[in-house]
Backbone as CSV, one residue per row, in Angstrom:
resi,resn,N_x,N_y,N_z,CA_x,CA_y,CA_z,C_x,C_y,C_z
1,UNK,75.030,88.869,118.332,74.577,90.247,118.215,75.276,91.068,119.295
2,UNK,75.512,92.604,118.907,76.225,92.906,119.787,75.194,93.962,120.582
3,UNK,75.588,93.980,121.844,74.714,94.558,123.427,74.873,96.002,122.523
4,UNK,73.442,96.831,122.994,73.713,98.118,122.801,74.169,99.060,123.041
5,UNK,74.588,98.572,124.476,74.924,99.720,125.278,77.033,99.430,124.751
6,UNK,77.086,98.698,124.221,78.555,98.683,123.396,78.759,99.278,122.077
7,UNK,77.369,99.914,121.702,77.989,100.567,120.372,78.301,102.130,120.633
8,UNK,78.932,102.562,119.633,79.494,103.847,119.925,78.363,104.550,119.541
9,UNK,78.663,105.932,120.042,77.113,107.071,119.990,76.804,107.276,118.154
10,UNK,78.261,106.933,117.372,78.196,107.266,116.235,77.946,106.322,115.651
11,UNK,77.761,105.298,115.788,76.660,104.047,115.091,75.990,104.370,113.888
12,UNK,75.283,103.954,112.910,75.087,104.422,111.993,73.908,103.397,112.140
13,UNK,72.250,104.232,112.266,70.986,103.683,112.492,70.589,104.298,111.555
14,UNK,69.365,103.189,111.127,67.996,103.353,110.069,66.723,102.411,110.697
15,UNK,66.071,103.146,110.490,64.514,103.263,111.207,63.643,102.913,110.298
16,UNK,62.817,101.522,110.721,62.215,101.065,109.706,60.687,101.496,110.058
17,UNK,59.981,101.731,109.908,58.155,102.010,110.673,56.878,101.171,109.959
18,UNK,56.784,100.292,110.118,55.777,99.706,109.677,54.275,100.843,109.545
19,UNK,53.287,100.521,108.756,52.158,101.182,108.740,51.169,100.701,109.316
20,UNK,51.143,99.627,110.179,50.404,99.053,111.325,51.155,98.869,112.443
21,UNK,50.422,98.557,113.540,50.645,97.442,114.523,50.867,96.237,114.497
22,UNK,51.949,95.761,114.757,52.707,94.136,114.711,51.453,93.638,116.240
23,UNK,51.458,92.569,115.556,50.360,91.262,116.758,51.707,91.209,117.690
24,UNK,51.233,90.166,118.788,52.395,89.567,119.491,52.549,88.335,118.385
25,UNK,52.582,87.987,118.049,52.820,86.696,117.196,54.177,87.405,116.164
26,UNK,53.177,88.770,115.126,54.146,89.113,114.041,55.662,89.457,115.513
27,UNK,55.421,89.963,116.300,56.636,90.670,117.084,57.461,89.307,117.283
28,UNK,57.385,88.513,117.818,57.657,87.321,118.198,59.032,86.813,117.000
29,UNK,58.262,86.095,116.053,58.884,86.009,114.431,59.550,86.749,113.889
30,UNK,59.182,88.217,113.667,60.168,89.146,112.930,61.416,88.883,113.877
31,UNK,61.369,89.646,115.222,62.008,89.420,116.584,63.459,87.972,116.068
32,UNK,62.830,87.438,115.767,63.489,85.775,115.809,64.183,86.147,114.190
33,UNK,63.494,86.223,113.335,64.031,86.489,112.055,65.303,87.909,111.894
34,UNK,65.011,88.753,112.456,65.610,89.856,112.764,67.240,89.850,113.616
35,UNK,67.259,88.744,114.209,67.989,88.500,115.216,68.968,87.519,114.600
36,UNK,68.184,86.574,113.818,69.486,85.510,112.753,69.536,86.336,111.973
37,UNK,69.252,87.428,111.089,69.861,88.454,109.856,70.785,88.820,110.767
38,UNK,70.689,89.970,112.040,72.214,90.599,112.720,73.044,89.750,112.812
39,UNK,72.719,88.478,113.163,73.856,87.390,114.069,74.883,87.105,112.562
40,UNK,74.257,87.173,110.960,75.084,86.812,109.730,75.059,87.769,109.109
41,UNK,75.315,88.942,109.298,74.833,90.329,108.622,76.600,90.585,108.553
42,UNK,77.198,90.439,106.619,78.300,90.851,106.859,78.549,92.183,106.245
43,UNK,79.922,92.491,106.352,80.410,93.185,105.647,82.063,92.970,104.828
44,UNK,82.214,93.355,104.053,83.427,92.968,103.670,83.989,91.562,104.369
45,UNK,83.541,90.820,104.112,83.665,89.212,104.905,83.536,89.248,106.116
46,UNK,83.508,90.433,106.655,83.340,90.397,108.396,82.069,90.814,108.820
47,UNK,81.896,90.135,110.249,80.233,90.305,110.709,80.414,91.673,110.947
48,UNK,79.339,91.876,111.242,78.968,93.723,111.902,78.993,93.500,112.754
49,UNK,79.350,94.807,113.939,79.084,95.308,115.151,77.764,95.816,115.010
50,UNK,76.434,95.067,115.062,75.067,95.440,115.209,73.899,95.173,115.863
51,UNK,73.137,95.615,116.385,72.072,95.083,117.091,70.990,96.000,116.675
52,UNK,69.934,95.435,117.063,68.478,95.662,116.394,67.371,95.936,117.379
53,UNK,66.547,96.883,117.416,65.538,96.851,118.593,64.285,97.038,117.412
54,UNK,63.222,96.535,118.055,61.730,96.187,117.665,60.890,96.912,118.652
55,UNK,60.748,98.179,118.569,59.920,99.190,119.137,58.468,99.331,119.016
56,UNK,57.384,99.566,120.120,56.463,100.358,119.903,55.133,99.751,118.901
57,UNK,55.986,98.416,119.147,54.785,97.841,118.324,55.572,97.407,116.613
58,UNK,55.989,98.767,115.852,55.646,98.825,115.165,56.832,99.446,114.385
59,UNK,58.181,99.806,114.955,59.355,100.276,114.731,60.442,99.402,114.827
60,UNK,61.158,99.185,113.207,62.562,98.579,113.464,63.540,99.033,112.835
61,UNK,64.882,99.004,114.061,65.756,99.738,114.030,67.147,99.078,113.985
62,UNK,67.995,99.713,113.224,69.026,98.607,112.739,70.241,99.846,113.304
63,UNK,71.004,99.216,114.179,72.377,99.969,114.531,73.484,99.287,113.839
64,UNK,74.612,100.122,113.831,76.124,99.000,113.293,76.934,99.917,113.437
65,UNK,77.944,99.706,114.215,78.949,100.811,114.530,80.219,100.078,113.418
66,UNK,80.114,101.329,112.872,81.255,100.705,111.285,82.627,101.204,111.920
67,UNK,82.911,100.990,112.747,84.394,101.169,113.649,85.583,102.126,112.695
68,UNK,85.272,103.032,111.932,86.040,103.635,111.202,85.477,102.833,109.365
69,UNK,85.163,102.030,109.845,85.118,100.949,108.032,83.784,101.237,107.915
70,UNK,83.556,101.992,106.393,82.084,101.867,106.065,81.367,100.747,105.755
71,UNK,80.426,100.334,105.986,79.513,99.456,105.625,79.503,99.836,103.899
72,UNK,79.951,97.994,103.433,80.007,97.811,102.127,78.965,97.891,101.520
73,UNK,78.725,98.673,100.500,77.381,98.128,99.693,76.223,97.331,99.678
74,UNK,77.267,96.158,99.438,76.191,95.292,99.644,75.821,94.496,101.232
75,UNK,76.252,95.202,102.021,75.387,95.071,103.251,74.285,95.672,103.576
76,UNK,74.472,97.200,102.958,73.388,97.719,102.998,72.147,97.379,102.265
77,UNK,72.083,96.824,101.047,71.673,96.118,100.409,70.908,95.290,100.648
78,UNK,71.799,94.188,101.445,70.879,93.152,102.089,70.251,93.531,103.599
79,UNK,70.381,94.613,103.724,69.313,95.130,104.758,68.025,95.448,104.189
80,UNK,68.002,95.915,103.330,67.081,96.453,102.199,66.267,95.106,101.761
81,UNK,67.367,93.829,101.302,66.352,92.912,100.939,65.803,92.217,102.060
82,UNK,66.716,92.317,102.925,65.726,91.864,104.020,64.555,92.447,104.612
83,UNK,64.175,93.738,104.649,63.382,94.373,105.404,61.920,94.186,104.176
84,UNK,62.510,93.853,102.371,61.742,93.669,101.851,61.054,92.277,101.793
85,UNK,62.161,91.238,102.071,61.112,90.042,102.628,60.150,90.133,103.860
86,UNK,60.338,91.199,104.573,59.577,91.143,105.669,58.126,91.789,105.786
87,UNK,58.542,92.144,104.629,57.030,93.111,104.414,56.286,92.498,103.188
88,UNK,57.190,91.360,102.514,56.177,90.173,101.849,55.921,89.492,102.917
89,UNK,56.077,88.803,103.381,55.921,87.673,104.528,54.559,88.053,105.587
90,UNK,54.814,89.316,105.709,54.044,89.743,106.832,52.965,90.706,106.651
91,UNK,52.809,91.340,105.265,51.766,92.156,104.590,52.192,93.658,105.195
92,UNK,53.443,94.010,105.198,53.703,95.465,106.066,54.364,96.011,104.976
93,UNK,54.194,97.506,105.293,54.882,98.989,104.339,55.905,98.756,105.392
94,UNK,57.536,98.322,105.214,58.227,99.439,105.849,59.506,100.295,105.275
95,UNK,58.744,100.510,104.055,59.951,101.035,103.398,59.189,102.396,102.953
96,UNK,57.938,103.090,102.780,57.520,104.095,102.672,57.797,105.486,103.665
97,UNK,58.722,106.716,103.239,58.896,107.311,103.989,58.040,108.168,103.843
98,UNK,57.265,108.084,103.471,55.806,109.346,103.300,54.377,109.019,104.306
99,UNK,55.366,108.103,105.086,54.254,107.372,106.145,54.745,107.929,107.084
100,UNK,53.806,108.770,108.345,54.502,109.191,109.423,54.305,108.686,110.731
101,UNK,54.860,108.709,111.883,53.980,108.607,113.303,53.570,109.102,114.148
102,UNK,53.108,109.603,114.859,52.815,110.707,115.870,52.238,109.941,117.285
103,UNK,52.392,110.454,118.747,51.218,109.720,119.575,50.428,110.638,119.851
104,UNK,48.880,109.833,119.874,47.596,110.971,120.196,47.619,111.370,121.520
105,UNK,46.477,112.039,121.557,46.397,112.374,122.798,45.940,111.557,123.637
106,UNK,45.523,110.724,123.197,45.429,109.124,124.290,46.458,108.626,124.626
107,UNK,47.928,108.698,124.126,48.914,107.944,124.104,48.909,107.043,122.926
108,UNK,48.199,106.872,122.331,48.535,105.881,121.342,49.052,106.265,120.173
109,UNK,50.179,105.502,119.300,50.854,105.717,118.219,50.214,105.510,116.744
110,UNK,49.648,106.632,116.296,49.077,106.628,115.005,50.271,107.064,113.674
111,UNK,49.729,106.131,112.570,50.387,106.572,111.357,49.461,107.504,110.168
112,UNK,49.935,108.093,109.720,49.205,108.449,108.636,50.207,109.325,107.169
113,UNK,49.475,109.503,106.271,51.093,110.077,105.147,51.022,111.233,105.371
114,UNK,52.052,111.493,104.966,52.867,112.796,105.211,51.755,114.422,104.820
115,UNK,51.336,114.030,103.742,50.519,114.663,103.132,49.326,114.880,104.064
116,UNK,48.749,114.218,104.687,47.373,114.229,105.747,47.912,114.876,107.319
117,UNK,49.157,115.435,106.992,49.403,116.052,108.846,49.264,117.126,108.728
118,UNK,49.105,118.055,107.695,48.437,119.461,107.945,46.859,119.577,108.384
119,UNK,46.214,118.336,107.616,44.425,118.523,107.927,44.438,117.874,109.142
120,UNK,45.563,117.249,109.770,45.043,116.885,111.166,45.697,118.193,112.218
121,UNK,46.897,118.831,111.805,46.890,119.980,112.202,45.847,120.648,112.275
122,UNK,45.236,121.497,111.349,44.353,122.075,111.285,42.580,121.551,112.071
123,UNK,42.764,120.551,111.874,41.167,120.075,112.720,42.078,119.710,114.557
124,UNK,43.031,120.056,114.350,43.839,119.946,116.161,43.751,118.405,116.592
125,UNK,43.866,117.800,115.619,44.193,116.060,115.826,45.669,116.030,116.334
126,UNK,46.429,116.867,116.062,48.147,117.243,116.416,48.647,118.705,116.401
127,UNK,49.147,119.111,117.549,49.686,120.554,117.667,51.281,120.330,117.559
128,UNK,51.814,121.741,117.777,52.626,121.933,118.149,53.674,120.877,119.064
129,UNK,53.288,120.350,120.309,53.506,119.685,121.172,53.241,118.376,121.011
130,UNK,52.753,117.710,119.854,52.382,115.900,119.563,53.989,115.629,119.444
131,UNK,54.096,114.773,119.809,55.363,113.838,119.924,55.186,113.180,118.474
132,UNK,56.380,113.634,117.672,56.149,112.528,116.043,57.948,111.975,116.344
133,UNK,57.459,111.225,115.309,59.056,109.898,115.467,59.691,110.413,114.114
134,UNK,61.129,110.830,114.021,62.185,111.232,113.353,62.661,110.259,113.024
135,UNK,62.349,109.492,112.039,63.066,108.254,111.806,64.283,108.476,110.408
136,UNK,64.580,109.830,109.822,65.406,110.226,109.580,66.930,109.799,110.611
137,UNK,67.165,109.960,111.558,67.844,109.852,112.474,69.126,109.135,111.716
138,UNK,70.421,110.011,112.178,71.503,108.798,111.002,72.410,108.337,112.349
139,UNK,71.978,108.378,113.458,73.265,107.637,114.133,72.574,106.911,116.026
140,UNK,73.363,106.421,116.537,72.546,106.314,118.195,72.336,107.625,119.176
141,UNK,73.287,108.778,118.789,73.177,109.693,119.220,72.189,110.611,119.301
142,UNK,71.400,110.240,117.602,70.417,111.205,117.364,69.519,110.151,117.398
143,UNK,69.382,109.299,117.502,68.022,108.509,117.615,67.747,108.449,119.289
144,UNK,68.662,108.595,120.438,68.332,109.015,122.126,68.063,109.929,122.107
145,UNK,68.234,111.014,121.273,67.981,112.190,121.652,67.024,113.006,120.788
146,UNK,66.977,112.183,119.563,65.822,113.129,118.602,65.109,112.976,117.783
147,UNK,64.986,111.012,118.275,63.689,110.040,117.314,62.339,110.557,117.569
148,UNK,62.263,110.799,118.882,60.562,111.024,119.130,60.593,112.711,120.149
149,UNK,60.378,112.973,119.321,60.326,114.467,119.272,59.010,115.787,119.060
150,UNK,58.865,116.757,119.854,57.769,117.484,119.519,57.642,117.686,117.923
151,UNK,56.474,117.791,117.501,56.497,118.577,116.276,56.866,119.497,116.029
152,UNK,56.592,120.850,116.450,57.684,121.711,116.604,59.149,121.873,116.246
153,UNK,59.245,120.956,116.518,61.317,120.881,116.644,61.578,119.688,115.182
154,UNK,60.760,119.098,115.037,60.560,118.166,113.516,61.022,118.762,112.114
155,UNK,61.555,117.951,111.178,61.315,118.080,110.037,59.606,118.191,109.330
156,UNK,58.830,117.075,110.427,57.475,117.496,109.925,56.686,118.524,109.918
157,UNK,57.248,119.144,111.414,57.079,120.511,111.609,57.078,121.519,110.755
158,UNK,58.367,121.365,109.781,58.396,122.666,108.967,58.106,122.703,108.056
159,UNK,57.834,121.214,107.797,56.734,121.087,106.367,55.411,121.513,106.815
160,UNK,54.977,121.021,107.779,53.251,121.902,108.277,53.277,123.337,108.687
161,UNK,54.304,123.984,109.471,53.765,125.291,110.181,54.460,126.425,109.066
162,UNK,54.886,125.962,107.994,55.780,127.030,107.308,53.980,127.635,106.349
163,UNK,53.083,126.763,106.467,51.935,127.397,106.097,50.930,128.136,107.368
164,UNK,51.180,128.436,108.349,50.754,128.380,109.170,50.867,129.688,110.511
């Protein structure tokens, strides 16, 4: 697997978010499973330049700096089937993008769908200022700088305050 701090800013990341909290056990396993997919993860017969971080409990994130060469099809593909064995195996959503995250005002990282962040707007469960996770994000550049982000400055943002 390759170190992160070796991929280029233009890396090409996708953000997986589970709809729970991973145990230490699930972290552990995926972690281990996650780590032999990068280490044989090809492309056009050649491995990827990729590495993987397991965030927050509950966030996984797939980098690959395609060095000028796009990622073939079917690599992407088998990212896809992989992330879908993982959510048989382990009873997790992480392929629903209508699932969001936000942290409360306790600090802790709640999910809920997309559809339910205006009534928590509105009852002030999340303002302006809640930190939600952009897992849109298409590269390393924008995932340091604009995964976890005010609402405000969000795509979720302008789906909630454009009523507002």
């Amino acid at each position: 697997m390759t170190n992160y701090e070796d991929l280029a800013g233009e890396s090409k990341a996708w953000v997986f978010q589970s709809d729970k909290e991973l145990s230490e056990v699930e972290q552990r396993d995926i972690s281990t499973e996650l780590t032999g997919f990068v280490n044989g993860w090809l492309s056009h017969g050649s491995l990827l330049k990729a590495h993987f971080k397991l965030l927050h409990n509950r966030f996984i994130v797939f980098f690959v700096d395609e060095e000028g060469d796009r990622m073939c099809g079917r690599a992407v593909d088998a990212s896809v089937r992989f992330i879908k064995e993982l959510e048989t195996k382990y009873n997790l959503i992480l392929l629903d993008r209508n699932i969001m995250a936000y942290i409360d005002s306790e600090g802790k990282i709640q999910s809920c769908k997309l559809k339910e962040l205006e009534g928590l707007f509105e009852k002030d469960k999340v303002n302006s200022e809640t930190k939600v996770f952009n897992n849109l994000v298409q590269n390393k550049n924008e995932f340091e700088k604009g995964w976890m982000i005010p609402l405000s400055l969000s795509w979720h943002g302008n789906y909630i305050m454009q009523n507002h």
